[in-house]
N, C-alpha and C positions, 0 to 999 in steps of 0.2 A: 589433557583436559581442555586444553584453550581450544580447540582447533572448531570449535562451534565458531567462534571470534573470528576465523581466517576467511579474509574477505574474498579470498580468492578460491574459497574450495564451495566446490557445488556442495548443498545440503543434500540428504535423502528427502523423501514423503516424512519419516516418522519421524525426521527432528525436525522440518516445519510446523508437523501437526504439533509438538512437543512444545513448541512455540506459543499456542494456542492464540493465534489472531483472529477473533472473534468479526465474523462476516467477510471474512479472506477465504476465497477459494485456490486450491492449487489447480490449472490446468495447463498443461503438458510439461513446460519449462515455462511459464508465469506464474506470479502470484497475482490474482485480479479482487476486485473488491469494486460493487456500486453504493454511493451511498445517495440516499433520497432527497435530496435540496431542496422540494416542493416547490422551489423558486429560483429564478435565475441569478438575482442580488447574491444571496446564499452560494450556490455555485460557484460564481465567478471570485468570491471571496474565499473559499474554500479552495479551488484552484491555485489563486495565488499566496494562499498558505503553504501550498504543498511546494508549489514554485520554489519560496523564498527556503525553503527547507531541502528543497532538492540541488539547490546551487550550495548550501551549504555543506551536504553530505560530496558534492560533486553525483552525483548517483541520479538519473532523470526517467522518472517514469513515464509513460504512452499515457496521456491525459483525453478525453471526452468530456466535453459541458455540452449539456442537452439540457432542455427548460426544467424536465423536473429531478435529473440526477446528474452525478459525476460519476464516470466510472473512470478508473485507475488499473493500471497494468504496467506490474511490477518485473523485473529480472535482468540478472546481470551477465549483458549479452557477449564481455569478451570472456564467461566462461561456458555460454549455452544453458545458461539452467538457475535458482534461484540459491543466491548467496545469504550472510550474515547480514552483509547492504541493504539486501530486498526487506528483509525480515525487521532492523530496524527502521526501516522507514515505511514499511507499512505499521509500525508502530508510531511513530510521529505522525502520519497520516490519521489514524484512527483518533489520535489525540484531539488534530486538529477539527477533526469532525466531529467529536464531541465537546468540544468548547462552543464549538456554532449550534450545538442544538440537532446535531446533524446523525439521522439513525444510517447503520449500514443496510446490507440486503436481507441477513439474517432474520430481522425484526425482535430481535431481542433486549434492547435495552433503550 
């Protein structure tokens, strides 16, 4: 039952999906997700959100700040493919981008 938990085993497609991280896309062996910052301020705060979060998991996502989004790109590359890691920390990620006001790509919420 734990082995969802085991940082070191690739997931499939259908326990990511299972996951349900809402405006996270899986493509190939990433997990990516843009979200809209309308502003730079925003962005750059939301970046180092994810920073101060990413040193804490040890786990460092491919960051882009562009004027009006951040996009994030997720996976965990000593096993080739998207772990437990990816999956909570595109959960902290999403967290911290809804504390700032901050929609993903989805537009759903």
């Amino acid at each position: 039952m734990g082995s969802m938990n085991d940082p070191k085993r690739k997931l499939s497609p259908a326990e990511i999906d299972e996951a349900g991280l809402a405006g996270w896309q899986q493509v190939d062996e990433n997990l990516t997700a843009r979200f809209a910052t309308k502003n730079f301020a925003t962005g750059l705060e939301l970046v180092n959100r994810i920073g101060a979060s990413a040193e804490d998991a040890n786990h460092h996502p491919d960051l882009t700040l562009t004027y009006p989004e951040v996009g994030v790109t997720l996976s965990s590359h000593d096993v080739g493919g998207i772990t437990s890691r990816d999956i909570d920390l595109a959960r902290v990620i999403s967290g911290h981008a809804g504390d700032l006001g901050v929609g993903s790509g989805s537009g759903d919420g």
